[in-house]
C-alpha positions as CSV (number, residue, x, y, z in Angstrom):
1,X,-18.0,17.8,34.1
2,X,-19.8,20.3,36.2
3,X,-19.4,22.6,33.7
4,X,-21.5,21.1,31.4
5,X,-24.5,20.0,33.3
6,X,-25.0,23.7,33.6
7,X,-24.7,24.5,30.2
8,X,-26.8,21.1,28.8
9,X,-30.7,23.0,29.8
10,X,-29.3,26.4,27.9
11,X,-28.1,24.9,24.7
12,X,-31.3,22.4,24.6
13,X,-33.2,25.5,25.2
14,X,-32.1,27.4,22.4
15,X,-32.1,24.0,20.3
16,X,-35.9,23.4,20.3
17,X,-36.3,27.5,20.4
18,X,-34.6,27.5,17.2
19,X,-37.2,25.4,16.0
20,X,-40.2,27.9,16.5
21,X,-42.4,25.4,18.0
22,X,-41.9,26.2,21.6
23,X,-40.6,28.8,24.0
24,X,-38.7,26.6,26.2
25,X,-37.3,27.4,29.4
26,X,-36.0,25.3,32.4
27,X,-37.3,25.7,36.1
28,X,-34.7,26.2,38.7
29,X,-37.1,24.2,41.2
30,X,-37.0,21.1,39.1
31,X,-33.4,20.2,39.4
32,X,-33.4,17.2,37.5
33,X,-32.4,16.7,34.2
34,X,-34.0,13.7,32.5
35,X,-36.0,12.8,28.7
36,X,-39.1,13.4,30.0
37,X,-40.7,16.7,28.9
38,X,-42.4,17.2,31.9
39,X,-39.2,18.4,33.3
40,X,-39.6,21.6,30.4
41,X,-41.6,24.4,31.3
42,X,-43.7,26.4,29.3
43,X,-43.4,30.0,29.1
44,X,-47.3,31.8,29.5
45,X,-47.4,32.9,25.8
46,X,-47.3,28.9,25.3
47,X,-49.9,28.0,27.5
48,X,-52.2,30.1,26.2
49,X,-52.5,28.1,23.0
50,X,-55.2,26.0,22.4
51,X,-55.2,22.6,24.4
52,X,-56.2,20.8,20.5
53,X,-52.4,22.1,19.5
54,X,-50.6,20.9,23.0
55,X,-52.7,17.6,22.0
56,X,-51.8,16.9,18.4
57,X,-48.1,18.3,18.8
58,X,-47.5,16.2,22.6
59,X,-46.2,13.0,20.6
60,X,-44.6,14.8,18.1
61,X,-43.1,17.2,20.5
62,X,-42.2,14.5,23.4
63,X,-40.3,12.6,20.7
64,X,-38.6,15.9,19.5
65,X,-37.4,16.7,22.5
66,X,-36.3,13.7,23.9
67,X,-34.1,13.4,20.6
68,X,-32.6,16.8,20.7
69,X,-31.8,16.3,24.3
70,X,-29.8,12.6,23.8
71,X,-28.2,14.7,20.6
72,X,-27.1,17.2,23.0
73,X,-25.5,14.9,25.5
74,X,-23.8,13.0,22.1
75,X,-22.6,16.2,21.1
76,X,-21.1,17.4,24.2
77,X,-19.3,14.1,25.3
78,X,-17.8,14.1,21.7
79,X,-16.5,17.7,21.6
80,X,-15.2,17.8,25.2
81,X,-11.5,18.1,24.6
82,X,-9.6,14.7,25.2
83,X,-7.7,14.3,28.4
84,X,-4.8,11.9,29.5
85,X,-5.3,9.4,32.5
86,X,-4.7,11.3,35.6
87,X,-4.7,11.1,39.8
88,X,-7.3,12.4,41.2
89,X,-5.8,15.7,43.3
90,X,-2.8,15.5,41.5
91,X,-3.7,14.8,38.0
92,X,-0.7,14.4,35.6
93,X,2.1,15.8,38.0
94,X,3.6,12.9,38.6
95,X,3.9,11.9,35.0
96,X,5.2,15.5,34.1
97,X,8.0,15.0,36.7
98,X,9.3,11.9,34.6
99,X,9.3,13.3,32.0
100,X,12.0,15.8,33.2
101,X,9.5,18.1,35.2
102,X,8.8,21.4,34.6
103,X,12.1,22.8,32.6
104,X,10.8,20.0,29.8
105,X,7.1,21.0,29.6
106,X,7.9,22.1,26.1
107,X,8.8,18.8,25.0
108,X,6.0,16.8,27.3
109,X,3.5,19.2,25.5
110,X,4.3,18.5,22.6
111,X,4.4,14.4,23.2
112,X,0.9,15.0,24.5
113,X,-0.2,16.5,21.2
114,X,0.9,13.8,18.9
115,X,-0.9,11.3,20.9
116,X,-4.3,13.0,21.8
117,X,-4.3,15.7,18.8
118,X,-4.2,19.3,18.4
119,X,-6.6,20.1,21.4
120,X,-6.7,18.6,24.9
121,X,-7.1,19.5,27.9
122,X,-5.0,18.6,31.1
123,X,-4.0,19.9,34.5
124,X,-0.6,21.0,35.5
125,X,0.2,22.1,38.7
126,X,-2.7,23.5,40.0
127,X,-4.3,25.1,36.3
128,X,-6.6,23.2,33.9
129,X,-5.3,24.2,30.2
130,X,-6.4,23.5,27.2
131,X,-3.4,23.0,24.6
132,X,-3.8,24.2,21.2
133,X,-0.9,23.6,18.6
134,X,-2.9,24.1,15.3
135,X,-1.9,27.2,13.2
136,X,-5.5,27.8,11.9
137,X,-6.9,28.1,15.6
138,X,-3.8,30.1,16.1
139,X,-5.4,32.8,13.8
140,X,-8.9,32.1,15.2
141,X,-8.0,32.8,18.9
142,X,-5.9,35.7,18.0
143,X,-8.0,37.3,15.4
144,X,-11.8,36.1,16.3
145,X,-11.3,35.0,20.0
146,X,-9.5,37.1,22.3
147,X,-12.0,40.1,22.0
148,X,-11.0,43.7,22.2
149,X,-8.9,43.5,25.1
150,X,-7.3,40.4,25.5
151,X,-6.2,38.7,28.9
152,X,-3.3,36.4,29.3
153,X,-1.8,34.3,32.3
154,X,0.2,35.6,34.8
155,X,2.2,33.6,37.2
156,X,0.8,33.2,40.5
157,X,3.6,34.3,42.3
158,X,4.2,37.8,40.1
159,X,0.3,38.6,41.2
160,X,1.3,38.1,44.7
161,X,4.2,39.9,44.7
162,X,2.5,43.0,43.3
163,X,-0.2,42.4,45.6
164,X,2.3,42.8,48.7
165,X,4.2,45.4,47.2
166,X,1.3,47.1,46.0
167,X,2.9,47.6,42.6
168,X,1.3,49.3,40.1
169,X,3.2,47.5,36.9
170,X,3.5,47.7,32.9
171,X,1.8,46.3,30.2
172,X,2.3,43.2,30.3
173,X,0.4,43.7,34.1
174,X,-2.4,45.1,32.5
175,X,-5.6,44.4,31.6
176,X,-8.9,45.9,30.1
177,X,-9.0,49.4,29.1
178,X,-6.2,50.5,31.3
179,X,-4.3,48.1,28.4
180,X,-6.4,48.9,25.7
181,X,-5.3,53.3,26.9
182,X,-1.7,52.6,26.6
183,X,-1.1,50.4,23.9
184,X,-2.8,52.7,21.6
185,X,-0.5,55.1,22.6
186,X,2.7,53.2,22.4
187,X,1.4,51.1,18.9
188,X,2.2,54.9,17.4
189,X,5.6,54.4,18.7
190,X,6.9,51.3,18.8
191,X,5.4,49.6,15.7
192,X,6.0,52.5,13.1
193,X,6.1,50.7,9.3
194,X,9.9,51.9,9.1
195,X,11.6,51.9,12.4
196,X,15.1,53.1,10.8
197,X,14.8,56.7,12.3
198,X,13.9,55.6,15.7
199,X,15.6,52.5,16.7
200,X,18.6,51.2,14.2
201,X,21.1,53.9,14.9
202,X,20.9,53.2,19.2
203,X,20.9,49.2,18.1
204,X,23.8,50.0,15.8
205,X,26.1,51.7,18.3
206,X,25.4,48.7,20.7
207,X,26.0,46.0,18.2
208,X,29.3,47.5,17.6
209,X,30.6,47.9,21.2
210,X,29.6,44.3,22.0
211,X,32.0,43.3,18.8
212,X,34.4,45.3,20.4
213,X,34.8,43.6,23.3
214,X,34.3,40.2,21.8
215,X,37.3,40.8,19.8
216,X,39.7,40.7,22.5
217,X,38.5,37.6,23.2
218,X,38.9,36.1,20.0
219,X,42.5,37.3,20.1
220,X,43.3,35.4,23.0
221,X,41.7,33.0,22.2
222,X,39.4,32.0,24.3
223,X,35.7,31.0,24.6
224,X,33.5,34.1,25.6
225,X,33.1,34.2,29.2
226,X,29.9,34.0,30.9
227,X,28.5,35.0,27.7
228,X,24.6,34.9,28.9
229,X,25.3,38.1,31.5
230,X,27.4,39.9,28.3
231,X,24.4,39.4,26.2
232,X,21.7,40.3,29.1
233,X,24.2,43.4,29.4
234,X,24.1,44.1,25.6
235,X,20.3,43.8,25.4
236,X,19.8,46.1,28.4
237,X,21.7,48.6,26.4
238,X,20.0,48.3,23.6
239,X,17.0,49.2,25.2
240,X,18.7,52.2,27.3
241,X,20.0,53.7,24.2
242,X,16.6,53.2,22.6
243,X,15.0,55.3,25.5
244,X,17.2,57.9,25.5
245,X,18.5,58.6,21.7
246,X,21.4,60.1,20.7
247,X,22.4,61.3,23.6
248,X,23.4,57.8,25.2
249,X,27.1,58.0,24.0
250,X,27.0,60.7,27.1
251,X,25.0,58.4,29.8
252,X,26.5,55.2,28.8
253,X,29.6,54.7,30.9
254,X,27.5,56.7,34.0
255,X,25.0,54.2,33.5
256,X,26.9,51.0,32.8
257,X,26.9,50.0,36.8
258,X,23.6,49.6,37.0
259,X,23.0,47.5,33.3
260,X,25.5,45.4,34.4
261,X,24.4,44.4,38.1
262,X,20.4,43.8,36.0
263,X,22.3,41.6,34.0
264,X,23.8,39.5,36.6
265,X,20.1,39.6,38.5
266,X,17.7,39.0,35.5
267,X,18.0,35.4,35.0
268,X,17.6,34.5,38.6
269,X,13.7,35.6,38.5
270,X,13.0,33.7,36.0
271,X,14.6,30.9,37.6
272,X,13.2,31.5,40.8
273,X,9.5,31.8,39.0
274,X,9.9,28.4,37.1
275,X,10.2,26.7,40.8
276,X,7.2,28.8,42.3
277,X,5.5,28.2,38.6
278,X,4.9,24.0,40.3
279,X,3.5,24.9,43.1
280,X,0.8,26.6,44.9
281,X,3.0,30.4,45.2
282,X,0.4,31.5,48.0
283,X,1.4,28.6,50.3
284,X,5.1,29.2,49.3
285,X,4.9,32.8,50.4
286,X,3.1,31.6,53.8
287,X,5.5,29.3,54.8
288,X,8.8,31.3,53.6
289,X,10.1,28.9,51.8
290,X,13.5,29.6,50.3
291,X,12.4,29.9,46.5
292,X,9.8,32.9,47.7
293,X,12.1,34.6,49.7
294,X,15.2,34.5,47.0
295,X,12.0,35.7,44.5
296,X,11.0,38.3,46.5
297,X,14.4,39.6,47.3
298,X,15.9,39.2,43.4
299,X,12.4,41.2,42.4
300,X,12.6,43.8,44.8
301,X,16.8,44.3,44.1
302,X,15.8,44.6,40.2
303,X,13.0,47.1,40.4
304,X,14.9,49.6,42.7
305,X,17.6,49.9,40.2
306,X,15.2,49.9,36.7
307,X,13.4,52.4,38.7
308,X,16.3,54.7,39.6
309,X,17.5,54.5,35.9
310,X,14.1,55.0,34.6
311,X,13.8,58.1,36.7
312,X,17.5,59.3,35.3
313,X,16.2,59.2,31.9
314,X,13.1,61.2,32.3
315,X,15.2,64.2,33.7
316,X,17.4,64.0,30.3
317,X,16.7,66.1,27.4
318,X,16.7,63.2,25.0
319,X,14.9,62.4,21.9
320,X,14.5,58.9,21.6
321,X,11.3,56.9,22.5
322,X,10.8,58.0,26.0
323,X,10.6,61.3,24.8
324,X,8.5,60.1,22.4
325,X,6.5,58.8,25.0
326,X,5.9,61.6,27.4
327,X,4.8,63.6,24.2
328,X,1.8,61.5,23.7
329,X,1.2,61.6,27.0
330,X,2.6,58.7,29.2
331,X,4.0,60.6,32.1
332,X,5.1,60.3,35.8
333,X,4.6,57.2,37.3
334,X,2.9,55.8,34.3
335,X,6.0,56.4,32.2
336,X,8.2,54.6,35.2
337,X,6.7,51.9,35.5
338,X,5.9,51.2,31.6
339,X,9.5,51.9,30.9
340,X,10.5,49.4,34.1
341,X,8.6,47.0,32.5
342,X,10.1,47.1,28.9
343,X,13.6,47.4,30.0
344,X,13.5,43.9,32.5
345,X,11.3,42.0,29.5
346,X,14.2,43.1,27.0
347,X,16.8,42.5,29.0
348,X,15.5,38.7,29.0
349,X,13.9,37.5,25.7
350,X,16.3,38.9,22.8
351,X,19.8,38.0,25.2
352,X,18.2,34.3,25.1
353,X,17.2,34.7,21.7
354,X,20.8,35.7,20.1
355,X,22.1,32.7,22.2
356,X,20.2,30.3,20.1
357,X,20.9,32.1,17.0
358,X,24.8,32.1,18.0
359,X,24.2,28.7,18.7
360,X,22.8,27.6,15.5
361,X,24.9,29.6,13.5
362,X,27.9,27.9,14.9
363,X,27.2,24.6,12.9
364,X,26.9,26.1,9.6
365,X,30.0,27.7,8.8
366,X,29.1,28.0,4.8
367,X,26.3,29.8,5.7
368,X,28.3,32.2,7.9
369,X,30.5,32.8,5.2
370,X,27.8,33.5,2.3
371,X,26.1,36.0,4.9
372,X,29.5,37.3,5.2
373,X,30.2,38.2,1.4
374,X,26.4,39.6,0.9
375,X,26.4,42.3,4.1
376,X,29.9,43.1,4.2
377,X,29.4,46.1,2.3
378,X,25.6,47.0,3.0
379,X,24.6,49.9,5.3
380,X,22.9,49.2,8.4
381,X,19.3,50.4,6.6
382,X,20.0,47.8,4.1
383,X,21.5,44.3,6.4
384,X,17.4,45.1,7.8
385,X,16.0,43.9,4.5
386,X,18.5,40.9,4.0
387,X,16.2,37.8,3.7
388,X,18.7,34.8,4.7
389,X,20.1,37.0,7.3
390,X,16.5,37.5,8.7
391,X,15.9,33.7,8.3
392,X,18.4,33.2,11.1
393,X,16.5,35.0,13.3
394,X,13.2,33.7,12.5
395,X,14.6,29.9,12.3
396,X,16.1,30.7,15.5
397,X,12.9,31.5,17.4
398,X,11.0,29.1,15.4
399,X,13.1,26.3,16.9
400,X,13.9,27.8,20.4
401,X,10.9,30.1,21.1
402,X,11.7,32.2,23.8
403,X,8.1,31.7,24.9
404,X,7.8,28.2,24.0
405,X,3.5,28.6,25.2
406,X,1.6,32.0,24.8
407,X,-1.8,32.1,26.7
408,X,-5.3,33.5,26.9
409,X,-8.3,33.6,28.5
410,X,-11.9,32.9,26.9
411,X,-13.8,36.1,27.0
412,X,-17.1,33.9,26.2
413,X,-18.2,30.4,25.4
414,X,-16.7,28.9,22.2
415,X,-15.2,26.1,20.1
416,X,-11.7,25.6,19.7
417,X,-10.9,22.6,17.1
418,X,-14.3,21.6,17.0
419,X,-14.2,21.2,20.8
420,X,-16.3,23.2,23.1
421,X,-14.7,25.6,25.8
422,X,-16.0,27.9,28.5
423,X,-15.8,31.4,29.2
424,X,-12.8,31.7,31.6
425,X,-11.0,28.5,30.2
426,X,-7.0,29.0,30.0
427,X,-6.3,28.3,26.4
428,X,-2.3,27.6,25.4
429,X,-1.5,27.8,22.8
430,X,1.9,25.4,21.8
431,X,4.4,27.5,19.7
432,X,7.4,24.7,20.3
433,X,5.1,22.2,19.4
434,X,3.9,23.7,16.3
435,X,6.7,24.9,14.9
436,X,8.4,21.9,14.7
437,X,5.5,19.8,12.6
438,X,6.8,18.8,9.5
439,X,3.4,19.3,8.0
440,X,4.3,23.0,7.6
441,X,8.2,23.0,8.0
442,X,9.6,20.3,5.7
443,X,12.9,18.7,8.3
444,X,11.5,20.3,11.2
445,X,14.4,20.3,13.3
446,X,17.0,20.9,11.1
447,X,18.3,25.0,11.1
448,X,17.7,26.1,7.5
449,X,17.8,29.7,7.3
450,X,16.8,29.7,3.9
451,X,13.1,28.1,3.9
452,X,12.5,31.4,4.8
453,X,13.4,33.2,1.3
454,X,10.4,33.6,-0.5
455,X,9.9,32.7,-4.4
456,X,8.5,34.6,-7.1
457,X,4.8,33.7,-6.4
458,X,5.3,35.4,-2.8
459,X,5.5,32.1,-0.8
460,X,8.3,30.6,1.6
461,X,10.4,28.2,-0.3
462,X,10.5,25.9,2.6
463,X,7.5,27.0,4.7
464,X,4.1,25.9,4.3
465,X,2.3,27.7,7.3
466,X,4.3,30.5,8.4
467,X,1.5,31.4,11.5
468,X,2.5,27.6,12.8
469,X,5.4,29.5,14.6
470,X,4.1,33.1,16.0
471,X,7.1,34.0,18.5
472,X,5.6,37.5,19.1
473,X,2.2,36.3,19.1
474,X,-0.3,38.1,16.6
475,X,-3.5,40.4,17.2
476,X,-4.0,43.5,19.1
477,X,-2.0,41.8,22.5
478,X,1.0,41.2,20.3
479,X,4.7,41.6,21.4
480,X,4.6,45.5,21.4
481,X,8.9,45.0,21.1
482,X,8.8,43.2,18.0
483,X,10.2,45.9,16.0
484,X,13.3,46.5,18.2
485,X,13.6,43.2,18.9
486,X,14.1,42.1,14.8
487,X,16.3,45.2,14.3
488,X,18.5,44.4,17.4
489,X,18.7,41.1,16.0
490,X,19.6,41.8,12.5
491,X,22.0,44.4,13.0
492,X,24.0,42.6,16.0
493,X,24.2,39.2,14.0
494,X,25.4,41.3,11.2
495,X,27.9,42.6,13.3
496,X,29.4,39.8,14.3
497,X,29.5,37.9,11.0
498,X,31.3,40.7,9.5
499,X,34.3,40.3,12.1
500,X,33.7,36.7,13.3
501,X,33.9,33.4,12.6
502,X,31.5,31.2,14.7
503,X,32.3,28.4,16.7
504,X,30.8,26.8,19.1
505,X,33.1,24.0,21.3
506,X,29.8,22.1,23.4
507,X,27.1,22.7,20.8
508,X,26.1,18.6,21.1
509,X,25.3,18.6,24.7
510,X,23.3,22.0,24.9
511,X,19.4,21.3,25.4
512,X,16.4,23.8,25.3
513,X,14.8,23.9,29.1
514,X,12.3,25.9,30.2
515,X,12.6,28.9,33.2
516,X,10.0,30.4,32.4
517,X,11.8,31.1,29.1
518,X,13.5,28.8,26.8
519,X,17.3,28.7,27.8
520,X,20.3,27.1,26.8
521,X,20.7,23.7,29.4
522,X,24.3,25.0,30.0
523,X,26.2,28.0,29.5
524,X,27.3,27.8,25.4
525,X,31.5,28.0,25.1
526,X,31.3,30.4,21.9
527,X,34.4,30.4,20.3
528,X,35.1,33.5,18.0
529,X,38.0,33.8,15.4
530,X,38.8,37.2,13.9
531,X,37.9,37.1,10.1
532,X,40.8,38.4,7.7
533,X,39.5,41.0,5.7
């Protein structure tokens, strides 16, 4: 409540200013707040009037602003965002750790939203957040809110890291107009209207080695194995032979120790974060407890090697992005540790990403066969423009976003929903949550690809608010990967289809859980049989 006992005096100021019958200011010396107008000073240009007016007006204006101050307080205690019973100290921890703890925030999130309403407030772990799952303040944070340069949370325990390292990171580390400098570059390069020329022939190479190995598998007849750290490995390479261009055919077997070795060291950061994400990472890191010391070690074991294949590429004379890249400028260190950054995000959020869609696929093997008759024949330029087949994705991601909450920092006082916030607040916004409300996604949790065809009028056939599921956020702090990401996606589901059928023998007892990320509760036993052409 502090909070607003400082902000009360400003807004009644500028209340009764508005009103042009006083200049109204509030002396520091006073201290009290209270009805009585003797607690308001008057500026000198207002003493100066006549003592007639400050006699006739004194009812008038006692009354006046006694009223606008009680319809202050009223207004304030009914926009204050609602909250849930808590403990004082540790607020709602204990009732997040029965509810399955931090890998089913997602789920306790969204609980919380159906019973207090599109906008509360609550503390979790150490952080006060306000939760936001309505798609029309969606587009007012990202569009109105988030200002010019837009700041996001990051884990406490990655800002101590680079503290102690003193690492000088990527994007996604950035803020202000060191941001706002390099995302104007890479916007030319990563999110060009038609990314065919830059980015579907490396993806399309990839997608087909990862086939090929698959199909050995499916020979045997087996159940992919450890299919997580394949599909880390595959979206590494995606990213590589982004990078570099068509000269990756030659690098690719001289690079493959180190993509695979990321691979098998990628998901244990983000499992290592989710632990330090519950508690305070500063007091972790003082006493050494094990989950710092495994982070530290797992950080420091990827960045040496993303660094030494980073610093491999630069020396190549290739013509994909990173050349790209250093011709707008981005050099040196700034073009290591940009790229670092790219590669180890990549490597994460699409591998998860084709998992759920893999997943999903698996129980609807009609659909796998009608995607089947409709790509078989296109080019890869034209499987890019397939609706349905882009409706797996995007159901996919609407049901297991890969960030489940995206996040952003109030650059100035401001209501959200009606509710006031501060300057400073943490506003999170609830993408699980809100794309699973039937109000905008008739059967919300059913995987229907095809709500996402659209009908002669332009409209979704089975969507009624398509910005109630943003996966790659919106605005200027948008995912800057979102083109590769879709065209990776398309063309590697295509891929598969087109040799595969899709099985999948545990789909029933895989859960979404949070590290970090959403990820599969267990590892998925795909099962893959070779289609007869």
């Amino acid at each position: 409540m502090h909070w607003m006992v400082r902000r009360i005096p400003r807004r009644i100021s500028r209340s009764v200013n508005h009103c042009g019958e006083f200049n109204v200011s509030f002396s520091k010396e006073r201290g009290t707040l209270g009805c009585d107008p003797r607690y308001f000073i008057l500026n000198e240009k207002d003493t100066a009037r006549s003592s007639r007016n400050v006699v006739n007006h004194n009812a008038t204006s006692s009354s006046m602003l006694s009223q606008t101050f009680k319809r202050n307080l009223s207004t304030f205690a009914e926009r204050t965002p609602p909250e849930p019973r808590r403990i004082p100290f540790f607020g709602t921890m204990l009732s997040l750790m029965m509810a399955g703890g931090a890998q089913k925030l997602h789920e306790y999130v969204d609980k919380r939203h159906r019973k207090l309403g599109p906008v509360f407030k609550e503390q979790i772990g150490p952080l006060w957040i306000i939760f936001v799952n309505s798609p029309d303040e969606f587009r007012k944070i990202f569009l109105r809110l988030e200002g010019p340069t837009p700041q996001h949370f990051i884990p406490e325990a990655w800002r101590l890291y680079n503290e102690i390292r003193a690492q000088r990171r990527g994007l996604i580390f950035m803020d202000g107009e060191e941001w706002l400098h390099f995302r104007r570059i890479l916007n030319k390069t990563m999110l060009l209207p038609n990314p065919t020329k830059l980015m579907c022939a490396p993806c399309q190479k990839v997608a087909e080695n990862l086939a090929r190995k698959w199909t050995y598998h499916s020979l045997a007849g087996s159940t992919i194995p450890n299919m997580e750290c394949q599909l880390y490995q595959w979206s590494i390479e995606v990213m590589l032979a982004t990078l570099i261009g068509s000269r990756w055919r030659d690098c690719e077997q001289h690079m493959r120790p180190e993509t695979e070795y990321l691979a098998q060291m990628l998901h244990q950061i983000f499992v290592y974060s989710t632990t330090l994400s519950m508690m305070p990472a500063k007091l972790a890191m003082r006493l050494r407890l094990p989950a710092w010391t495994k982070f530290v070690r797992t950080a420091d074991a990827i960045l040496v090697t993303v660094r030494n294949l980073v610093l491999k590429m630069i020396f190549l004379d290739s013509d994909g992005l990173l050349r790209m890249m250093i011709n707008e400028g981005i050099r040196d260190d700034d073009a290591v540790r940009i790229v670092t950054d790219f590669i180890i995000a990549a490597g994460d959020t699409t591998a998860i990403s084709m998992q759920w869609a893999l997943l999903l696929l698996s129980s609807r093997p009609e659909l796998q066969d009608q995607l089947f008759h409709d790509i078989k024949d296109l080019p890869p330029e034209e499987i890019l423009r397939h609706p349905l087949l882009k409706g797996v994705w995007k159901e996919a991601l609407r049901l297991h976003p890969v960030a489940p909450f995206l996040s952003r920092y109030m650059l100035a006082d401001n209501t959200i929903g009606d509710y006031f916030v501060a300057k400073g607040d943490l506003i999170v916004l609830s993408i699980y949550s809100s794309g699973r409300d039937r109000n905008d996604f008739p059967e919300p949790n059913e995987f229907r690809p095809e709500r996402w065809i659209r009908t002669k009028d332009g409209s979704y056939q089975g969507v009624k608010n398509s910005y109630a599921t943003l996966p790659f956020a919106m605005g200027v702090r948008s995912c800057i990967g979102r083109k590769l990401a879709e065209t990776q996606m398309s063309l590697t589901l295509a891929q598969l289809i087109k040799n595969f059928k899709i099985e999948c023998e545990n789909r029933d007892s895989i859960k979404m859980i949070l590290h970090l990320i959403s990820v599969p509760s267990r590892p998925i036993q795909l099962k893959l049989t070779e289609r007869k052409l």
